[in-house]
C-alpha positions in Angstrom: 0.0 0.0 0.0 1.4 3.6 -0.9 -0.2 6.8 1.2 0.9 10.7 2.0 1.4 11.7 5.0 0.7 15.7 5.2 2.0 17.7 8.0 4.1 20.9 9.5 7.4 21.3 8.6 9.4 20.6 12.0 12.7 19.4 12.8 12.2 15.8 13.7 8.9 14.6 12.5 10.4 12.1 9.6 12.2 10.4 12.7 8.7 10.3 14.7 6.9 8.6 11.3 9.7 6.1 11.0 9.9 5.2 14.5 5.7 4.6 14.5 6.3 2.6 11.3 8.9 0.3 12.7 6.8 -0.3 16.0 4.3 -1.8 13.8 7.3 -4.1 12.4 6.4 -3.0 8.8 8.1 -3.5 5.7 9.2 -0.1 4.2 9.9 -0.6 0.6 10.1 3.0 -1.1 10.3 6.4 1.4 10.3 9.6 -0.1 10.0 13.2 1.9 9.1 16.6 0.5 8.6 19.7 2.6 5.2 19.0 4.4 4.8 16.0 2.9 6.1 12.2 3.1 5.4 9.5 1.0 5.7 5.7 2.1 5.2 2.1 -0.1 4.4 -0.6 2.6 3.7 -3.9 0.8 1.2 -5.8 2.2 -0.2 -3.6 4.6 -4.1 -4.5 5.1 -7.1 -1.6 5.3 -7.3 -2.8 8.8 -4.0 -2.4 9.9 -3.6 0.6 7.8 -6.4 2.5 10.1 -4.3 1.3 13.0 -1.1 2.9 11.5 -3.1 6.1 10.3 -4.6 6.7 14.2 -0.9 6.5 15.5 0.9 8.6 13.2 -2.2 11.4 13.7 -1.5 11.5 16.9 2.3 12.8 16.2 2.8 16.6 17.0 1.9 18.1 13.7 0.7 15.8 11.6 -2.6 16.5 9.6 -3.7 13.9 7.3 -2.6 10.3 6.2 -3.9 9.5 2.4 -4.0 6.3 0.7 -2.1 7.3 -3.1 -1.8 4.9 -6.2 1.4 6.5 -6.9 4.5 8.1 -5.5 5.8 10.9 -7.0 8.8 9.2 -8.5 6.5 6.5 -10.0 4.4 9.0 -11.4 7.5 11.3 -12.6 8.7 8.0 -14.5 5.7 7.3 -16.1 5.5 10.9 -17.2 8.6 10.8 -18.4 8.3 7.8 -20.3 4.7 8.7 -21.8 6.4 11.7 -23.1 9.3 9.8 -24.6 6.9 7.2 -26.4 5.1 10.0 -28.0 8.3 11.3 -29.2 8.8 10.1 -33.1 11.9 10.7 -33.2 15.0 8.3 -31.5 16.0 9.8 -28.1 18.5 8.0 -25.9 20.3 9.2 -22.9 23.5 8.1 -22.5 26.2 8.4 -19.4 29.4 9.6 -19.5 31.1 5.9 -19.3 29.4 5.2 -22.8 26.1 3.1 -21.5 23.0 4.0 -21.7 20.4 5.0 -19.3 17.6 5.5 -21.2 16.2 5.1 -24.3 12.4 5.6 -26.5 10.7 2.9 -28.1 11.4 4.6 -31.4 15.0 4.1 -30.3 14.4 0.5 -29.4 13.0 -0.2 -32.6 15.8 1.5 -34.8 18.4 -0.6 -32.5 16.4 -3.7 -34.0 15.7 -4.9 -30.2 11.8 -3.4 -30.0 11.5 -5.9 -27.1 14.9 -6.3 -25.5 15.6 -3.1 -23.0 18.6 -0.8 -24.3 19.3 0.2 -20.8 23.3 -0.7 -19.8 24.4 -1.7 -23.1 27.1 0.1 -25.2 26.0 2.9 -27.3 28.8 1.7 -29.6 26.9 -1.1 -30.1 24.6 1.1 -32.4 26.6 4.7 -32.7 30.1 4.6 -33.7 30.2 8.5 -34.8 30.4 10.5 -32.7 32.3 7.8 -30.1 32.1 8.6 -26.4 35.5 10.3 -26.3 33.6 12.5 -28.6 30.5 13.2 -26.4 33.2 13.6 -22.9 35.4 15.8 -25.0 32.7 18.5 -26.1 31.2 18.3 -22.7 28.0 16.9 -24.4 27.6 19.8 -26.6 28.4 18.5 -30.3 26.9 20.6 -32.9 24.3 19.2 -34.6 25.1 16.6 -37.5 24.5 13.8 -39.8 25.0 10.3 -38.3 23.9 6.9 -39.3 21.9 4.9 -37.4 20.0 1.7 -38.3 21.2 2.3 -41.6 19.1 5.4 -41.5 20.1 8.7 -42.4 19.3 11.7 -39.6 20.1 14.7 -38.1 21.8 14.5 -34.2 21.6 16.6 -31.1 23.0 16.1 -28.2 22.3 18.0 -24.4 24.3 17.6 -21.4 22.7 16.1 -18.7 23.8 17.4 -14.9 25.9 20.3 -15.9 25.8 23.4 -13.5 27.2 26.5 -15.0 27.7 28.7 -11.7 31.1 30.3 -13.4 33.8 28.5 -12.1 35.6 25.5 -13.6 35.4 22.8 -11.0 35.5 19.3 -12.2 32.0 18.5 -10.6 29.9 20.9 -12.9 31.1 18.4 -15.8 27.8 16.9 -17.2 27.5 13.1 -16.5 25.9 12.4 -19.5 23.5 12.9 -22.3 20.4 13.3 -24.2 21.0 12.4 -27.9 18.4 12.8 -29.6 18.1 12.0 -33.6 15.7 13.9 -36.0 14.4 12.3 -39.4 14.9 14.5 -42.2 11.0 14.2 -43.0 9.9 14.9 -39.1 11.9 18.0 -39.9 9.9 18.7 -43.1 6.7 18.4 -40.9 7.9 20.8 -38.9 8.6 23.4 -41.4 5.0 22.9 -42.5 3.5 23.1 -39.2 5.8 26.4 -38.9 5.4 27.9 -42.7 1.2 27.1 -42.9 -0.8 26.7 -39.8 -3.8 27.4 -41.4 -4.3 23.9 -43.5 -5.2 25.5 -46.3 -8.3 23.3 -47.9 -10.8 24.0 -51.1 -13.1 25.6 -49.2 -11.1 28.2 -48.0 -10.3 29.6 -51.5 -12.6 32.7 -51.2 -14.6 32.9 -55.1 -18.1 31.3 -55.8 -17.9 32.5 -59.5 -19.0 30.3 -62.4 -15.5 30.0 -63.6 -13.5 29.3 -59.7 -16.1 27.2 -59.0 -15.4 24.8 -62.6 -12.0 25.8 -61.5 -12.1 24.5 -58.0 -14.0 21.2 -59.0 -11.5 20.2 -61.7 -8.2 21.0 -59.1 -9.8 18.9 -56.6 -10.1 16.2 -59.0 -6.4 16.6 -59.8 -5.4 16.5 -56.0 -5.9 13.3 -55.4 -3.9 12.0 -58.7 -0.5 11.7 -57.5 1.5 12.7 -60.1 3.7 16.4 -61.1 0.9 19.5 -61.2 1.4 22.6 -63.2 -0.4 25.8 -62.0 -0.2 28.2 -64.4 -1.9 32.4 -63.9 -0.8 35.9 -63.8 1.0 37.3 -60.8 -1.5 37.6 -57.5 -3.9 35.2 -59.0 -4.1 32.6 -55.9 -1.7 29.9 -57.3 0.0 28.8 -53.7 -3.1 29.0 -52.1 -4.1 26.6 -54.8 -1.0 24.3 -54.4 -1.8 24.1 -50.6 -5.3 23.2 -51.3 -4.1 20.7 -53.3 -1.9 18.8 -51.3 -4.5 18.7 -48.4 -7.0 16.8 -50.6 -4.3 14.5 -51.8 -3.0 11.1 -50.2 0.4 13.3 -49.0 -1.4 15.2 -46.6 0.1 14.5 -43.1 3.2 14.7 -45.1 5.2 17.8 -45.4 4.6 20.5 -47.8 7.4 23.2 -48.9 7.7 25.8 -51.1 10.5 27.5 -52.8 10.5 30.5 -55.0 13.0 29.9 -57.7 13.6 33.4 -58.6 14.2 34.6 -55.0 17.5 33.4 -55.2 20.8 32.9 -57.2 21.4 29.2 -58.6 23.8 28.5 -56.3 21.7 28.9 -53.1 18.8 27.8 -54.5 20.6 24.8 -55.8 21.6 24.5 -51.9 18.1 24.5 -50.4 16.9 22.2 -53.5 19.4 19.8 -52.9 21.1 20.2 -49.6 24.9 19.7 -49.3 27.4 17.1 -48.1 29.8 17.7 -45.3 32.9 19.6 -46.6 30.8 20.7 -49.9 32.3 24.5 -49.2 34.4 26.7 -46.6 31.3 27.5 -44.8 28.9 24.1 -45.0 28.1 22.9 -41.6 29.5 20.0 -40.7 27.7 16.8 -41.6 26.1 18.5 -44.6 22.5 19.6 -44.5 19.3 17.9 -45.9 17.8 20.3 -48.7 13.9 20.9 -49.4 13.8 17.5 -51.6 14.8 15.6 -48.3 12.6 17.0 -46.2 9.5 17.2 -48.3 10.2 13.0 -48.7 6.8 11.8 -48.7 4.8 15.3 -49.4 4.9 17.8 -51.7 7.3 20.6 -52.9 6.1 23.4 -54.4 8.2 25.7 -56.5 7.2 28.9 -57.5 8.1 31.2 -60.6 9.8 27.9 -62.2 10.0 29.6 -65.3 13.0 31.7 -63.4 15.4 28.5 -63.1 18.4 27.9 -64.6 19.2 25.7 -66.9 21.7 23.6 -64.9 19.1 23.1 -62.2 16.3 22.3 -64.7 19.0 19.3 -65.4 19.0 18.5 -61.9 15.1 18.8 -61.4 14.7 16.8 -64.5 16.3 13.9 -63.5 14.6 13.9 -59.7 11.3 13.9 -61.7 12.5 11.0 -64.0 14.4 8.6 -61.4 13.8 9.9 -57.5 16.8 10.3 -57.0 19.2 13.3 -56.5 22.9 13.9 -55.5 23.7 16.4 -52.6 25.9 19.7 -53.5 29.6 18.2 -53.0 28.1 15.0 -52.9 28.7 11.4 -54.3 25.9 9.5 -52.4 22.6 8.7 -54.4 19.5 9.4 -52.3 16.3 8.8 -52.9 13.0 10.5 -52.4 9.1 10.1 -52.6 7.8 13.4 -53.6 5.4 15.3 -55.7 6.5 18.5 -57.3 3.9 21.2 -57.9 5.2 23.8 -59.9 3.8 27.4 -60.7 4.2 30.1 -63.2 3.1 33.1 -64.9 5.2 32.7 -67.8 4.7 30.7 -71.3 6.6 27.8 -70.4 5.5 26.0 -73.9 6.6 29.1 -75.6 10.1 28.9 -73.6 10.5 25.5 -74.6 10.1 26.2 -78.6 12.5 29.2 -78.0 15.1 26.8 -75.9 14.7 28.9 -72.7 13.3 26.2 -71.1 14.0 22.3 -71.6 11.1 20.9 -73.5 11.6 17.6 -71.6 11.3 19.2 -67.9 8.5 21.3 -69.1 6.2 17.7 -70.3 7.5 16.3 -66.7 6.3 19.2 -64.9 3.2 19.6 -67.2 1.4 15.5 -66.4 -1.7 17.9 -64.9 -2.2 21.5 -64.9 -4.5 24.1 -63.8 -5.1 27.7 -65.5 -6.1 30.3 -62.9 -8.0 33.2 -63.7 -7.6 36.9 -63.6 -9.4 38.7 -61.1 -10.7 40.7 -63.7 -12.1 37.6 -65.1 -14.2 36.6 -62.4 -15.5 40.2 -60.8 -18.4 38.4 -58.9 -15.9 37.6 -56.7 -14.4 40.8 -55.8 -17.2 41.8 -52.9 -16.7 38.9 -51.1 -12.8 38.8 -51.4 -12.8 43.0 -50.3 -15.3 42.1 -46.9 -12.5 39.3 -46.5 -9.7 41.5 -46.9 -11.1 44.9 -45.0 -12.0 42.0 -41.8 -8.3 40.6 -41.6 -6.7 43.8 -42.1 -8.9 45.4 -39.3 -8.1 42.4 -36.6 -4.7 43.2 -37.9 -4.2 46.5 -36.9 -6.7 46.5 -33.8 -9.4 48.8 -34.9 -13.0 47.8 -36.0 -13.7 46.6 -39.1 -15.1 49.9 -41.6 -18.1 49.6 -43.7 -17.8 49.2 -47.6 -19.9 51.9 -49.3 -21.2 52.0 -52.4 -18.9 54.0 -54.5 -16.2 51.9 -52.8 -17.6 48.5 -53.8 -18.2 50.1 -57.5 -14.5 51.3 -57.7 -13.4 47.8 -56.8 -16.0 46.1 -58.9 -14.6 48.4 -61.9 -10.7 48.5 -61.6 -8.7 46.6 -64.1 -6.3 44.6 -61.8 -3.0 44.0 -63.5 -2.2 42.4 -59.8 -5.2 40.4 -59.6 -5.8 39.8 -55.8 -2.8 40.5 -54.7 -3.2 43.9 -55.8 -6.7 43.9 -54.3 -5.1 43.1 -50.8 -2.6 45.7 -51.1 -4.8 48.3 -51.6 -7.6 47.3 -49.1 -4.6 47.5 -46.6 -3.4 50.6 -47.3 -6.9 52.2 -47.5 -8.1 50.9 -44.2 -4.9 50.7 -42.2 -4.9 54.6 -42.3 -8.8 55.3 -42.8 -9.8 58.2 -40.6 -13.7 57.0 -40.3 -15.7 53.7 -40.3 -16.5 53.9 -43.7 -14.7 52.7 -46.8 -15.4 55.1 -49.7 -14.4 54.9 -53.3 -12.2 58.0 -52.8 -10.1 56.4 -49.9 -9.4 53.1 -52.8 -8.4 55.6 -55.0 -5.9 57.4 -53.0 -4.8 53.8 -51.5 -4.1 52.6 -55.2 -2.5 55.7 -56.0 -0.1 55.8 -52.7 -0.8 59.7 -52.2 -1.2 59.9 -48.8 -0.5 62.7 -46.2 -0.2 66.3 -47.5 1.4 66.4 -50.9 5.1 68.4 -51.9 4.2 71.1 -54.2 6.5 72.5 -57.0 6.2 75.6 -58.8 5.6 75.9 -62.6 5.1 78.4 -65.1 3.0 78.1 -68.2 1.2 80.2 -71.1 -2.3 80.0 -71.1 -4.7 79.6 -74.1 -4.5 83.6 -74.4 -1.0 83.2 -74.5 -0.9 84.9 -70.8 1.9 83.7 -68.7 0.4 81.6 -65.1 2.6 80.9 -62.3 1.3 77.7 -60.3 1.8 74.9 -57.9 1.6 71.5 -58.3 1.4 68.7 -56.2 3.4 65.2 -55.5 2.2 62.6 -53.7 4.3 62.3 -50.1 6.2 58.9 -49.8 3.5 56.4 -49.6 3.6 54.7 -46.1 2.7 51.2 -47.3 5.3 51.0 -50.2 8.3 52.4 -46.9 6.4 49.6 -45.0 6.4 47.0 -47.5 10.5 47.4 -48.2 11.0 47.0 -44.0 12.9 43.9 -43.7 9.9 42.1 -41.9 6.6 41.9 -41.2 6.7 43.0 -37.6 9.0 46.5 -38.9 6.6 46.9 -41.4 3.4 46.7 -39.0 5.6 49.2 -36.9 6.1 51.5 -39.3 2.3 52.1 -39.9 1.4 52.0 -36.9 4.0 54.6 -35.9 2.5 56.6 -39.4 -1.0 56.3 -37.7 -0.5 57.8 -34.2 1.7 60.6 -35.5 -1.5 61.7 -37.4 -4.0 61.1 -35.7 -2.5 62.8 -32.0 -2.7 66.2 -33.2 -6.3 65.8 -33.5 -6.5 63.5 -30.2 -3.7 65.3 -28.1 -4.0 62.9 -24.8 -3.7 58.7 -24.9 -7.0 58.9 -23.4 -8.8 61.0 -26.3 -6.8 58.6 -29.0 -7.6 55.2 -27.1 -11.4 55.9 -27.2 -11.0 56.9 -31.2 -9.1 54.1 -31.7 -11.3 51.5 -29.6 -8.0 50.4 -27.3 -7.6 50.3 -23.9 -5.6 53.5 -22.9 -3.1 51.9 -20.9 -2.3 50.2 -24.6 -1.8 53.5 -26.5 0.1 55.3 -23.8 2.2 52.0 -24.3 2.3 52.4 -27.9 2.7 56.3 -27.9 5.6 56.0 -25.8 7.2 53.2 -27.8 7.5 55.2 -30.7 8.0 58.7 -28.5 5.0 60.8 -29.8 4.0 63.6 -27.6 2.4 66.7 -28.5 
């Protein structure tokens, strides 16, 4: 039987339990003591006994209570602990510092080929023979991470030091006395990514449009999803083709796989060859060491997208080709062949047939690429779909920047309904965030669109002219230039978060002349005042 005993903390009570304990003759298998608490696992204690314990030890000078538990606290700490190690996917072994281990997953277990026969005290040589012991000792448990082989399997190591205490001096007994190793697949790490690039699952239904032509649209991409085989999405710029790449690979077979995306024309051929590919150990001066698994690797068993495809070089298309014919790819610097399960969905706005009749782009990767393909339409093909996309837009900016949402009027809606779109719905988004990031009202009027899409915001720069009029009379005048546009200063910050800063530092300076206290501009603003007094001081406004 296991029970608590609760009582004061005084200097001799732990004596006074043990000493009722052994007048009872009883067999104390596991003792445990906490501040105002002890713990005690007597086997084979009866209920009836146990009330004949449980009146003696109340009757000790501060005890209070006397529990039966199912569990000690180190019981249920271990079964914590090893709950949380079998949900781990990944191998995780903790090794000591003479080179056997203490502890190991099932995942380990099963890798070591001994799913049933306890890892604990063997050798980890038995199974890791890079990085050796005299390895682990040496860097104090603190190797940088790196490729190792284990079970004939490929992955990524890291290693923590287990009982190390940095309290600044050098003594020998803050050495760690062992380690936690633990190993990451290359496609765990791929699921991460996608858990960290897309948490919002992207899915059919989320694709804002219930047009005619997206809804054929829609319909005929879903029925391509669930073909496993290369996808080309082809549109203008700003026409939705991620979002339709994403959608894809959820209604596909590859969905609790990763997905990735690259843009090829974000970077020159040799990184992009780099993230594409990864690199073996030693491939350059600066490569970390083990190499590093590239976006083929870690997409194994999902999807890769990559955008603007039209923009790669010709040596990669080489390199792409042959992944897309055989599977199988070489690392930068590398001489092993690996092989990987994945389906490539590529996007463009370019004439890729064209390119391949002009040589621009290899004929051969193009009909790889091109098994299935999907044509996306302008926005200014499918206009009944711009309300609903602008409510969208004018809702998430709005949450965005912490103000309530503004009403779309009319003239608004018919300026939206009647602009051409050369950007499609990226353009669409831009504007809408412009126009109500730094609205001054709660409505949304045709003439705040126009001066978003225009970018003349703030008072304009005027310049002097002179002209002859049509009676040949000479007119001196102003003009006006449009002031910097905030969103275009915003949009060139190096991230999001100095972007939103920017804007938001653009919207208080304006806005405080006309609400001179954090009190008058919290109430016009709809935030608490202890936020804008916050905010006002952050970017040090005062009148």
């Amino acid at each position: 039987m296991r029970f608590e005993i609760t009582g004061e903390n005084r200097l001799g009570i732990t004596r006074d339990v043990v000493n009722v304990l052994t007048d009872f003759k009883l067999d104390i298998r596991t003792f445990e003591v906490t501040t105002h608490h002890i713990f005690a696992d007597i086997p084979g204690l009866r209920s009836d006994r146990f009330a004949l314990v449980t009146h003696r030890l109340l009757q000790l000078p501060g005890v209070s209570a006397v529990t039966p538990i199912d569990r000690l606290p180190t019981e249920r700490r271990r079964a914590l602990l090893h709950a949380t190690l079998a949900a781990l996917g990944d191998p995780v072994i903790a090794v000591d510092a003479s080179g056997l281990i203490a502890q190991a997953n099932p995942a380990a277990q099963d890798i070591a080929g001994s799913p049933d026969a306890p890892l604990r005290d063997r050798p980890l040589s038995d199974f890791l023979t890079d990085p050796d012991i005299n390895d682990l000792r040496q860097s104090q448990f603190r190797l940088p991470e790196r490729e190792v082989i284990l079970g004939g399997q490929t992955y990524l190591l890291q290693v923590e030091p287990i009982g190390h205490v940095d309290d600044g001096t050098d003594s020998a007994d803050d050495a760690p006395w062992g380690g936690v190793m633990v190993f990451h697949r290359a496609a765990r790490l791929g699921r991460v990514m996608t858990a960290l690039q897309d948490r919002s699952h992207t899915e059919f239904d989320d694709i804002i449009g219930d047009s005619k032509i997206m809804g054929r649209i829609k319909a005929h991409a879903k029925r391509l999803a669930s073909v496993d085989a290369p996808l080309l999405i082809l549109g203008e710029t700003g026409t939705g083709k991620e979002l339709f790449a994403r959608a894809c690979h959820r209604a596909s077979n590859r969905a609790d796989q990763p997905f990735l995306a690259l843009n090829c024309a974000a970077m020159p051929e040799g990184l992009a060859e780099s993230e594409l590919f990864g690199y073996a150990a030693g491939a350059f001066t600066s490569a970390r060491r083990g190499g590093k698994p590239g976006l083929l690797e870690l997409a194994d068993g999902g999807t890769l997208f990559l955008d603007e495809i039209g923009e790669l070089t010709p040596y990669l298309q080489a390199k792409l080709l042959r992944v897309l014919q055989d599977g199988r790819f070489r690392r930068v610097g590398g001489t092993d062949e690996i092989a990987v399960d994945v389906r490539i969905i590529s996007a463009t706005n370019r004439d890729l047939e064209t390119m391949s009749h002009q040589g621009t782009f290899r004929e051969d990767l193009y009909f790889r690429l091109n098994v299935l393909g999907i044509t996306l339409p302008p926005l200014r093909d499918r206009r009944e779909d711009i309300g609903e996309l602008a409510d969208y837009f004018v809702t998430r900016t709005a949450r965005q920047t912490e103000r309530d949402a503004p009403r779309i009027a009319k003239d608004a809606l018919s300026w939206l309904t009647h602009h051409d779109w050369p950007g499609n719905v990226r353009e669409l988004e831009n504007i809408l965030f412009r126009a109500v990031a730094l609205l001054d009202g709660d409505i949304l009027t045709a003439r705040d669109l126009s001066t978003a899409a225009s970018g003349t915001f703030g008072a304009p720069a005027t310049e002097t002219f002179i002209e002859a009029d049509t009676t040949g009379a000479t007119k001196i005048g102003s003009k006006a230039h449009a002031s910097p546009d905030p969103i275009s200063i915003a949009m060139a910050q190096e991230s999001f978060g100095a972007g939103m800063d920017m804007l938001e530092r653009e919207m208080l300076t304006r806005l405080y002349p006309d609400y001179p206290s954090s009190r008058k501009l919290a109430e016009r603003l709809g935030l608490s005042h202890t936020a804008v007094a916050r905010k006002l001081r952050k970017y040090g406004i005062s009148g």
